[in-house]
N, C-alpha and C positions, 0 to 999 in steps of 0.2 A: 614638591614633596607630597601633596596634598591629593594629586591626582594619581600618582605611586601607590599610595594607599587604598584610596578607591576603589582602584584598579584591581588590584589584591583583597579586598571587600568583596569584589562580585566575582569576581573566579571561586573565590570559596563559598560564597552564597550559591553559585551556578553550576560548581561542578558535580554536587548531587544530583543536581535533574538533570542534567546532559548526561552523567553516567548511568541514572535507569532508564532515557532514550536509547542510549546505546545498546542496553542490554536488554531490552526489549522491542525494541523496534528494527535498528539499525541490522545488528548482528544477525538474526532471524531472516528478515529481509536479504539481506548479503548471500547467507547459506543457500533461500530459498532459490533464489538469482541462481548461484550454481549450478545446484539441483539441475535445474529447466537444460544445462549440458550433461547431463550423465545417464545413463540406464536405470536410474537406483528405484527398486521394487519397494524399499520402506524395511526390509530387513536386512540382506545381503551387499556388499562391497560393491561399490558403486564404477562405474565404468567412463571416461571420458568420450563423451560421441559426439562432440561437436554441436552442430546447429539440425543434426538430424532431427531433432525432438522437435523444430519449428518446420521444418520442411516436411515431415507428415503430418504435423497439427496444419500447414496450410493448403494441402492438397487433401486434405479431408470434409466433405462438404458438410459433416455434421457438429464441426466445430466452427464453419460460418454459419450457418442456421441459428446455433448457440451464440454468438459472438451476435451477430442482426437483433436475437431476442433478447437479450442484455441490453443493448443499445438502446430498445425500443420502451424498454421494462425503466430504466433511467430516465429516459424526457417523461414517460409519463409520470413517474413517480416524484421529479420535481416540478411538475407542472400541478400533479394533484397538492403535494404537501404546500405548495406556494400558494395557488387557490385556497384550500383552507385556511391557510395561514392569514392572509392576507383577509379573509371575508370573516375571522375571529376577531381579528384589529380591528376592522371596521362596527363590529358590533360592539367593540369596547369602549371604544369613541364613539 
């Protein structure tokens, strides 16, 4: 009985913050997924086209150039933030 209750204790302590994950992360995220199949300009009725939207994003060389400096812009940026990081600790110690 005890763990019945518990049980019931944390689903209602939990289902507040799982419902504004959902409604702010999950939900958004979902739609945006879609999206990435459809034609949608941002105003107008949107259109189902498949994987077309990947298939000219990957025969576009200007979205791997994008994609390569992303990649490149991330190592360096946890390499820098982890250097600093790491050589503040050390001056704290």
């Amino acid at each position: 009985m005890l763990k019945s209750n518990g049980i019931k204790k944390f689903g209602i302590f939990a289902a507040f913050p799982l419902a504004v994950f959902a409604i702010v992360l999950f939900f958004p995220f979902a739609q945006g997924f879609y999206l990435t199949f459809t034609n949608w300009d941002g105003f107008e009725q949107t259109a189902y086209v498949g994987f077309d939207n990947y298939v000219k994003s990957f025969k576009d060389p200007v979205f791997w150039s994008t994609l390569t400096f992303t990649f490149k812009f991330v190592i360096v940026s946890l390499v820098a933030v982890n250097v600093v990081a790491f050589g503040l600790a050390l001056l704290v110690t």
